[in-house]
N, C-alpha and C positions, 0 to 999 in steps of 0.2 A: 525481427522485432520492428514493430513499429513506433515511432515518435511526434507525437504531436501538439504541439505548443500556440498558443492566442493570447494575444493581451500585451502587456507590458513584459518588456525582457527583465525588468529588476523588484526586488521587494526584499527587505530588510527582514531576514531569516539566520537562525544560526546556521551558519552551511553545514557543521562537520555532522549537529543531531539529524539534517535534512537528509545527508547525504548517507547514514547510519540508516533512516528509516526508508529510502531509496532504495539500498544494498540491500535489504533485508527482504523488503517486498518484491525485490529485482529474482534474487536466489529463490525464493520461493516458487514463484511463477515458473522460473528455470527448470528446477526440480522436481515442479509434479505435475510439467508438462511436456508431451513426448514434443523430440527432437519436429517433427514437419508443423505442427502448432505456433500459430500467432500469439506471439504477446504483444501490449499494447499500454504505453504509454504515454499519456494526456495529460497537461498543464493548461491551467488559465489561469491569469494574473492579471484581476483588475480591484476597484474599486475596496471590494469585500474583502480582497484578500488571494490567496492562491489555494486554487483548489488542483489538486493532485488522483489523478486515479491508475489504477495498475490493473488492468484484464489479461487473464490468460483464456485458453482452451481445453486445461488440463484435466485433473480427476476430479475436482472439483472438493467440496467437505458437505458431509451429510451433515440432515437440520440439526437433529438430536446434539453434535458436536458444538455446532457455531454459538450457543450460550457461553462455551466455556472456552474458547479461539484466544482470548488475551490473557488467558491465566498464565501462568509460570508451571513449565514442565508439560504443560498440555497437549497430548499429538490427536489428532484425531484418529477415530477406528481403522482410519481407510487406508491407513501412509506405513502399519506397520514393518513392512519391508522397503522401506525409502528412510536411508539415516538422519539422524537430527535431532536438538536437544527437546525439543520444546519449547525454547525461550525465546526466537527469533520474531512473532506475533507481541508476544511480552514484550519486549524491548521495543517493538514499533506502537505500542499502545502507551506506552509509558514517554518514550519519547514524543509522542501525539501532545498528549497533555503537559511537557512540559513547554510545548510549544503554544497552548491553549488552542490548539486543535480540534477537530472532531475526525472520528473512523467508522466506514459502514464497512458490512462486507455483504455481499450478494453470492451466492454461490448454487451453482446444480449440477450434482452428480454425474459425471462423465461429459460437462457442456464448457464448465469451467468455471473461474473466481474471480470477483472485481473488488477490488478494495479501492475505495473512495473517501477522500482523506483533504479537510477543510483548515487551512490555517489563515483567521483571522489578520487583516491589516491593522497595522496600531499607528496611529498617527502620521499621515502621511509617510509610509515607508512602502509608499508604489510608487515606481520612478515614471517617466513620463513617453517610454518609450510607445 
């Protein structure tokens, strides 16, 4: 796993929903990407805010799917034999917006998935590292 970080070390965020939408895109990328595969995660914290992205390698999610990615219960066609509720997407969409966030997801089939995830600065809450 890779880890890469730019900008200011602080920004005024809930940590526990950050760190809930962190797990969650962390296990994903884990689980539906084979064991020699990079994952990679990116932070920058300036100005705008902190922006967040999670890239794997893995199976990636066909197009037909990714309309319905943040629904509740939703797995895609491809993961049938790979365990999991459905709600783990849910829950990072949901916690996205209560953070007034924004979530892309990019993805291609056996190349892998990037979820790119924008949460707004509110008033001076970038520290000045």
């Amino acid at each position: 796993m890779n880890y890469i970080h730019t900008g200011s070390e602080e920004i005024v965020l809930d940590p526990s929903i950050l760190k809930h939408i962190i797990t969650n895109l962390l296990s994903n990328a884990i689980k539906f990407s084979p064991e020699d595969k990079t994952i990679t995660i990116k932070t920058n914290c300036d100005y705008s805010g902190l922006d967040l992205v999670v890239s794997d390698e893995g199976i990636g999610i066909p197009d037909v799917d990714r309309e319905h990615l943040f629904e509740r219960f939703f797995r895609a066609t491809n993961v049938s034999h790979i365990q999991g509720t459905g709600l783990g997407l849910h829950i990072v969409s949901r916690y996205t917006e209560l953070l007034e966030g924004t979530i892309q997801c990019m993805s291609e089939l056996e190349k892998g998935t990037t979820f790119d995830l924008h949460f707004p600065a509110k008033n001076n809450t970038i520290g000045n590292s």
